[in-house]
C-alpha positions as CSV (number, residue, x, y, z in Angstrom):
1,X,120.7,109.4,104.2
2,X,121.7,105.7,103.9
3,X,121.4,103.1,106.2
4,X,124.6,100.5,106.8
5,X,124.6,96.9,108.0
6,X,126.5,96.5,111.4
7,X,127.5,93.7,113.3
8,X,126.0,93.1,116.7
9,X,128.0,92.1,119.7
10,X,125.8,90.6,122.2
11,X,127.2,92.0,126.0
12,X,126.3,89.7,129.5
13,X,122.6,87.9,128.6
14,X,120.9,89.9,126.1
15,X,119.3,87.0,124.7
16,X,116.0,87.5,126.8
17,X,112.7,88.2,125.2
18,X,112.6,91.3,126.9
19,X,111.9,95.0,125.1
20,X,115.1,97.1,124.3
21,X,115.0,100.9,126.0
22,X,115.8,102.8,122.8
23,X,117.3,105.7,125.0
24,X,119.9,103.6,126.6
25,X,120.5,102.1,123.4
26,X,121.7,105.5,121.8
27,X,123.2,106.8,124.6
28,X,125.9,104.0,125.6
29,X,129.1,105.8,124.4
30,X,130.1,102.3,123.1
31,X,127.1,103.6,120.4
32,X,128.4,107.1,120.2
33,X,129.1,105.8,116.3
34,X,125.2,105.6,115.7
35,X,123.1,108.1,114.6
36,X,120.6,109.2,117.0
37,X,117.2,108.2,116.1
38,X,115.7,104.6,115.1
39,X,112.8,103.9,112.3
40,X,110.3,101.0,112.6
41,X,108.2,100.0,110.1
42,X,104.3,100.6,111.4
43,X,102.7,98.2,109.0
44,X,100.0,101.3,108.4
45,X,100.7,100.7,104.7
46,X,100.8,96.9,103.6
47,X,103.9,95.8,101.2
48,X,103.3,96.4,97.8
49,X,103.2,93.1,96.2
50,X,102.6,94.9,93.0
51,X,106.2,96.6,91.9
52,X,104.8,100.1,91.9
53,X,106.3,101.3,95.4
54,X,109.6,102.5,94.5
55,X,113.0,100.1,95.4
56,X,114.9,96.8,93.8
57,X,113.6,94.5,95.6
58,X,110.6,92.1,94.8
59,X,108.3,93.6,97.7
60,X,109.2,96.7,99.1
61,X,107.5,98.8,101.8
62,X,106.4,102.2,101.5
63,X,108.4,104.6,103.1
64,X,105.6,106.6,104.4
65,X,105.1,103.7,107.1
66,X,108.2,104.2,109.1
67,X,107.9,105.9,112.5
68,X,110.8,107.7,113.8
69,X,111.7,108.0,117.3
70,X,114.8,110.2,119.4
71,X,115.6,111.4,122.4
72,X,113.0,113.9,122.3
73,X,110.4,111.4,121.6
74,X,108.7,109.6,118.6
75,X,106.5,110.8,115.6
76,X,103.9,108.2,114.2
77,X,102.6,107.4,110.6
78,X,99.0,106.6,111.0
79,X,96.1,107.3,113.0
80,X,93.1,105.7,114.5
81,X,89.6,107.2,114.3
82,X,88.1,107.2,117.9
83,X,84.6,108.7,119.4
84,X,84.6,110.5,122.2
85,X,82.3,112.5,124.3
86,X,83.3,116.0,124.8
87,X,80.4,118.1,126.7
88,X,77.9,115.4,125.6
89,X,78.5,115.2,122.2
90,X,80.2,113.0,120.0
91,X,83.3,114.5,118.7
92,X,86.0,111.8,116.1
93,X,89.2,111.7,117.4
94,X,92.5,110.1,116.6
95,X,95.1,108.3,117.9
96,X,98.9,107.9,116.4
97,X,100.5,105.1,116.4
98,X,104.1,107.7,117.4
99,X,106.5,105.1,119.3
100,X,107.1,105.4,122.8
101,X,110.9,104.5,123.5
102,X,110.6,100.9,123.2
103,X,111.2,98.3,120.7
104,X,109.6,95.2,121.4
105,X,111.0,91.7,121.4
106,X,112.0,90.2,118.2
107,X,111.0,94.0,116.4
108,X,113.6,95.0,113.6
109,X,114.3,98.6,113.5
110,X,116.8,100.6,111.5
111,X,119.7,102.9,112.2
112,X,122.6,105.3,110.8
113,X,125.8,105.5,111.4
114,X,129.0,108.0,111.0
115,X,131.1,105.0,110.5
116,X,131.3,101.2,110.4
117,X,131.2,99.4,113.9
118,X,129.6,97.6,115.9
119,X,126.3,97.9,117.7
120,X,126.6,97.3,121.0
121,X,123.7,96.0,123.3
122,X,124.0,95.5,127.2
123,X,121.8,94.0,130.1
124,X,120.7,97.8,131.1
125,X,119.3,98.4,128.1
126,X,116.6,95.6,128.7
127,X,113.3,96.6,129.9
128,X,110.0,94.1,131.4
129,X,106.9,93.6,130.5
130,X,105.7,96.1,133.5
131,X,103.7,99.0,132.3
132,X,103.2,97.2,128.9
133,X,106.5,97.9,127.8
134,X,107.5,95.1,125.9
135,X,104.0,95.5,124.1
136,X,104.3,97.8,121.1
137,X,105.0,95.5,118.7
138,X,104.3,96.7,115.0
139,X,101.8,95.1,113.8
140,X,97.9,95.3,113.2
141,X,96.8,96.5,116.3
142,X,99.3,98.0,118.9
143,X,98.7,98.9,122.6
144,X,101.0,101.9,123.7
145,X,103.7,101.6,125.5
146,X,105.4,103.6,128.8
147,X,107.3,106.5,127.6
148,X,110.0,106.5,130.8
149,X,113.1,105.7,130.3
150,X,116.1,105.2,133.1
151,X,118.4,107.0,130.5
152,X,116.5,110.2,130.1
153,X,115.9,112.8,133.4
154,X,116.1,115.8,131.8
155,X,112.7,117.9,131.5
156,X,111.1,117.0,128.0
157,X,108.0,120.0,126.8
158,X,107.3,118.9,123.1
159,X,104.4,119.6,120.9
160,X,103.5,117.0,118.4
161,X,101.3,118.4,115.0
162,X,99.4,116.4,112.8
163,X,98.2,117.2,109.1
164,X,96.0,115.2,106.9
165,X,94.1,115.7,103.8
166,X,90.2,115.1,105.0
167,X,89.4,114.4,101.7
168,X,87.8,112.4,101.4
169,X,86.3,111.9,104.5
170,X,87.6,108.0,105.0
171,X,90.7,107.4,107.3
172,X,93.8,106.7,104.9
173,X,97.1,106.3,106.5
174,X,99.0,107.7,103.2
175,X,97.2,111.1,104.3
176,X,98.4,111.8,107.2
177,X,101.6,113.1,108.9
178,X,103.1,114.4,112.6
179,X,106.4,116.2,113.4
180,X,107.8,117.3,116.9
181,X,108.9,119.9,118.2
182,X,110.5,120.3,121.7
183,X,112.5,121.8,123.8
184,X,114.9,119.8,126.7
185,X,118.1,120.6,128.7
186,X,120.6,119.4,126.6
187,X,119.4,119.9,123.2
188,X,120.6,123.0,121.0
189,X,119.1,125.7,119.1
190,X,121.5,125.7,115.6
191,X,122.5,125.8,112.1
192,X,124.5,122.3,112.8
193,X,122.1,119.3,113.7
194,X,121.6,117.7,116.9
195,X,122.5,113.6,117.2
196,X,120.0,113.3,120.0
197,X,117.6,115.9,119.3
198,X,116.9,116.4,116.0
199,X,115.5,113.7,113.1
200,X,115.4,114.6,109.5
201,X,112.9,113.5,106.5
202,X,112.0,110.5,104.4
203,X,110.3,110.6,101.1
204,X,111.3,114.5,100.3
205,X,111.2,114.2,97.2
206,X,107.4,114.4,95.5
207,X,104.1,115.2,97.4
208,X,102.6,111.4,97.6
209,X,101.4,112.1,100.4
210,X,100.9,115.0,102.9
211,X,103.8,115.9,105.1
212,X,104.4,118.4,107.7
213,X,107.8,119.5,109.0
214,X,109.9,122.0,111.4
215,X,113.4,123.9,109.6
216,X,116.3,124.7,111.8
217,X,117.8,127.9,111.9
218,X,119.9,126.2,108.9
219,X,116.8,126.0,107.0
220,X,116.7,122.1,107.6
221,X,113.8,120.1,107.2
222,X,113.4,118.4,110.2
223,X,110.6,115.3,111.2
224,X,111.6,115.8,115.1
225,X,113.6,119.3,116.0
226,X,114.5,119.8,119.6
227,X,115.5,123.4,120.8
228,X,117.2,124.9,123.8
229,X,115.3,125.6,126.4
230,X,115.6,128.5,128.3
231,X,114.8,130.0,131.4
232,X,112.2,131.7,131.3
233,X,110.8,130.0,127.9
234,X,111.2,132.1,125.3
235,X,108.0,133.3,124.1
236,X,109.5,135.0,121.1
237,X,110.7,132.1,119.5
238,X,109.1,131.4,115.8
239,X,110.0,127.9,114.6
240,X,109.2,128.1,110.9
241,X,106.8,125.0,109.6
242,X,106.8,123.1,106.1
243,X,104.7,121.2,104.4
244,X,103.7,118.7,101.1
245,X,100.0,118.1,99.8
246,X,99.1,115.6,97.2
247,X,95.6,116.8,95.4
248,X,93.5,114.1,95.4
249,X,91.5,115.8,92.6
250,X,88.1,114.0,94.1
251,X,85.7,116.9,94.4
252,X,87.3,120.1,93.0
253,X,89.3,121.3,96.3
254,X,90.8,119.2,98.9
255,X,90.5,120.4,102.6
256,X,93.6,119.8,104.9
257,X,93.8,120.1,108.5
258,X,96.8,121.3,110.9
259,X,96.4,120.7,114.3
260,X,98.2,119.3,117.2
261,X,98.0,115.5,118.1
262,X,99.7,115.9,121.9
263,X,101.8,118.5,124.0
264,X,103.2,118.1,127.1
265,X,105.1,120.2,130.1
266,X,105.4,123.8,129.5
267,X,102.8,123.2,126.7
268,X,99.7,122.1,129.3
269,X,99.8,126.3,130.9
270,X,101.7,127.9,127.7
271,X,99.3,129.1,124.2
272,X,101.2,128.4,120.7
273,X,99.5,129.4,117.4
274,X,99.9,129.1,113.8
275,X,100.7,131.7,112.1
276,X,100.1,132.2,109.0
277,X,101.5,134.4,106.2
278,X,98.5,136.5,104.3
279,X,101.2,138.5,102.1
280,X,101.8,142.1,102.6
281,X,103.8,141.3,105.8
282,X,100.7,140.7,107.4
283,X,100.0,137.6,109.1
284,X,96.8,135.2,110.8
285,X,96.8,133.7,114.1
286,X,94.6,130.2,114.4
287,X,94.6,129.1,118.2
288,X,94.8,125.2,116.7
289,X,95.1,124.4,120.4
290,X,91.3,124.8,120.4
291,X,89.7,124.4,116.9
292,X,92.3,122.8,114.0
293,X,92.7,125.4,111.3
294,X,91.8,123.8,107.8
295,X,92.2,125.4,104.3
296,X,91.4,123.7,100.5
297,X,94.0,123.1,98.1
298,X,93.2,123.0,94.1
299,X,96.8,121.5,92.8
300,X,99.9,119.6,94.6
301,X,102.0,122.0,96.8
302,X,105.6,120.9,97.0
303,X,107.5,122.4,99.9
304,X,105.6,125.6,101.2
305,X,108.0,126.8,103.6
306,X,106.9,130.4,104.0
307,X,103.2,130.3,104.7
308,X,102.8,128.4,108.3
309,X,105.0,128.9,111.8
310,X,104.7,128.0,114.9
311,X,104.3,130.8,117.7
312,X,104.2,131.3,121.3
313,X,103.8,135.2,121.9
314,X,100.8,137.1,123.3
315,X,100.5,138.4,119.7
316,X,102.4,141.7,120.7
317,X,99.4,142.8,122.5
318,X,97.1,142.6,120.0
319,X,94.0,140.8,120.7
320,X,92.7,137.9,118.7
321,X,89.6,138.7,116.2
322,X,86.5,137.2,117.5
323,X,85.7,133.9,116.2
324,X,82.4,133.6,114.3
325,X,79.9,131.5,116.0
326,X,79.1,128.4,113.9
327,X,78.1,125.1,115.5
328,X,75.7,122.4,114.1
329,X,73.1,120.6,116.1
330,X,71.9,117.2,114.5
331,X,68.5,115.8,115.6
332,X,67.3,112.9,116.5
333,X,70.9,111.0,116.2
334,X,70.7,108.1,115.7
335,X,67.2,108.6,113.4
336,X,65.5,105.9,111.4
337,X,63.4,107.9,108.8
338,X,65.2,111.9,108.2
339,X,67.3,113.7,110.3
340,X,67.5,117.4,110.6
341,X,70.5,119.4,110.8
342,X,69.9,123.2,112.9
343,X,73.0,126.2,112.6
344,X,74.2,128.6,114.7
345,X,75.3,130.5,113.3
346,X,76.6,135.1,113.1
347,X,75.7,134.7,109.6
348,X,72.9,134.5,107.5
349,X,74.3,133.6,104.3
350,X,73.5,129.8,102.2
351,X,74.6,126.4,103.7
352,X,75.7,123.5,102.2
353,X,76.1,120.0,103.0
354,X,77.6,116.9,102.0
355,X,76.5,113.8,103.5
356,X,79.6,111.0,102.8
357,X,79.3,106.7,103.6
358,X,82.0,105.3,105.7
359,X,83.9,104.6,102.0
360,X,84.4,108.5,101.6
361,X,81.4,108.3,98.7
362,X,79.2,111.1,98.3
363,X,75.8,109.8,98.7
364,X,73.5,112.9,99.5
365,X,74.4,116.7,98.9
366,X,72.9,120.4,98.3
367,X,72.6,124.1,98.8
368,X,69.8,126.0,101.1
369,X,68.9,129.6,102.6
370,X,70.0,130.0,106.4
371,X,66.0,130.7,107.0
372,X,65.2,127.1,105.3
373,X,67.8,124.9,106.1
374,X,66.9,124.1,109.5
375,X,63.2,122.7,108.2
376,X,65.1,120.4,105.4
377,X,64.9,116.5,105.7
378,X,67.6,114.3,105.2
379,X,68.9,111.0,105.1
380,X,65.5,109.6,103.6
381,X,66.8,107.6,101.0
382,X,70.0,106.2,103.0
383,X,70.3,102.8,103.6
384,X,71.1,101.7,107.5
385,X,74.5,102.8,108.5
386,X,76.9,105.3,109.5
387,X,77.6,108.4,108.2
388,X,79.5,111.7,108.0
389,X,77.7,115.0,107.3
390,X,79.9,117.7,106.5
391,X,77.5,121.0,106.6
392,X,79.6,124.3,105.2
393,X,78.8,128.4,105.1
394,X,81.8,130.1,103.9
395,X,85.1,129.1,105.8
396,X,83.2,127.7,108.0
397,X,83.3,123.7,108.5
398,X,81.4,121.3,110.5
399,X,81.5,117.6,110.3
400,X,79.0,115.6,111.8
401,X,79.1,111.6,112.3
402,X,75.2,110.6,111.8
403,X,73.4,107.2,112.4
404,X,70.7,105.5,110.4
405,X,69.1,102.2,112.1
């Protein structure tokens, strides 16, 4: 894909600082020339001052920073760890940074073309400050935008998944990735891609990252892929999922996570899986809708394109195996002396835990017997601060953010 300089005739008054609807934009025949989708650079990853990010220029920026946005909707590049209280406990979630249809005044963004001409921008194509639209501006800290647009009244359902390598256990925006997937009105289900609806890659090319994508009938990696809807929805349909790991080669495995950041419409009352390929024809269903399904890696995967899809059916009547209980109870948190950690847990067999600082550094650790674990002190040698405990029996994972004062 290359990216072409156009000229920009300036229509009526656009010379207001007001926000430009990126719908209308890409949907004025007098753009018809333009590819469908814009990239913005998130600022997630700083410019590399030091000549080591690929390109010929003195600074360049990191390709994994740009954030990609359609008719469909946008996919974001970083994420932003947030606690929230879910049944009185504190769970960490996160927040993207995925654009909402808008490009704030006096943003740059990027575009393609099918030939040289002329961008074209017009007076209906300007939005107002209402609803905070003129307010996601790329830059250190963003507040999100409205998603409406005057240009789009077809029914959107879309289903945005996340992946990012959790170790270690700090936030890094080079580890993480989202793709779309959606289905609308107008957009098609082909071999041939779709200007409005479908977005491809960036930075294909070596696993620097993590990366996690949709393929077209066509076998087309796609970042955004929108697919016909039908009427009913089609529960049968299998949309086959990609993806990259870089090994971070920090603690002898790496544990990455799948699981979706956002769905909307259809998605709200309708169950999606992934499934997942065991070999011998046989597959696993994880209901990420509830828990995020997470598995280690030992080397780089490049391109895995038959182990993960995304599914909607009932399974073919089959009914889900029962999840194993497992769920940790930390107390007191916050603690100032030790801090006890009890399981629940359908098995009996040794636990593990790894206590991490807010730097991803390992700075407590061991192995214990189900019976003894829950008398074991920890913590007493931390200094003040917060922590992530990460407590382990077999597959199964917990992660637990812990207090010292």
């Amino acid at each position: 894909m290359s990216f072409v300089e156009l000229r920009m005739s300036l229509q009526d008054y656009y010379h207001y600082t007001n926000a430009l609807d990126i719908d209308c934009f890409l949907a004025d025949p007098d753009n018809a020339h333009l590819g469908g989708f814009v990239r913005l650079w998130s600022h997630n990853i700083p410019i590399d001052f030091s000549g080591n990010t690929p390109g010929t220029q003195a600074f360049n920026y990191n390709v994994n920073s740009y954030v990609t946005y359609n008719r469909l909707g946008g996919v974001g590049s970083g994420i932003t760890a947030i606690d929230m209280i879910v049944d009185g406990d504190t769970r960490l979630v996160f927040s993207t940074d995925r654009p909402k249809g808008k490009v704030a005044a006096g943003q740059s963004f990027f575009v393609n073309t099918t030939s040289t001409g002329v961008a074209t921008f017009k007076n209906n194509m300007r939005v107002g400050s209402q609803n905070q639209e003129n307010s996601q501006f790329y830059r250190n800290a963003n507040i999100p935008a409205g998603e409406s647009s005057p240009c789009v009244s077809e029914d959107r359902h879309r289903l945005w998944l996340q992946i990012r390598n959790t170790t270690p256990i700090g936030i890094n925006p080079i580890q993480f990735k989202q793709t779309l997937v959606g289905y609308a009105d107008n957009a098609t289900t082909g071999s041939s891609l779709d200007r409005d609806y479908d977005s491809g890659l960036l930075n294909t090319s070596h696993p620097t990252t993590v990366n996690i994508y949709s393929l077209n009938p066509a076998n087309e990696p796609l970042m955004i892929q929108g697919r016909a809807l039908a009427a009913p929805f089609d529960t049968s349909d299998v949309i086959p999922l990609g993806f990259s790991c870089q090994y971070l080669g920090t603690s002898g495995s790496n544990t990455i996570q799948i699981a979706p950041s956002e769905f909307d419409g259809l998605f709200e009352t309708t169950d999606f899986w992934l499934r997942e390929n065991i070999g011998g024809g046989n597959f696993a269903y994880h209901d990420i809708r509830t828990t995020p399904f997470e598995f280690t890696i030992t080397a780089d995967v490049m391109h895995d394109t038959n182990r993960f899809a995304l599914v909607f059916d009932n399974l073919g009547g089959r009914q889900q195996p029962k999840k194993d209980t497992f769920k940790v109870i930390a107390s007191p948190n916050t603690f100032e002396k030790s801090i006890t950690f009890e399981v629940v847990s359908d098995h009996n067999s040794n636990i593990t835990i790894q206590i991490y600082d807010l730097l991803g550094k390992l700075v407590e650790e061991g192995e214990y017997s189900f019976e003894s674990f829950k008398d074991e002190l920890f913590g007493t040698k931390l200094s003040t601060g917060v922590y992530q405990a990460v407590i382990m029996q077999g597959n199964q994972r917990a992660v637990q953010k812990i207090i010292k004062k």
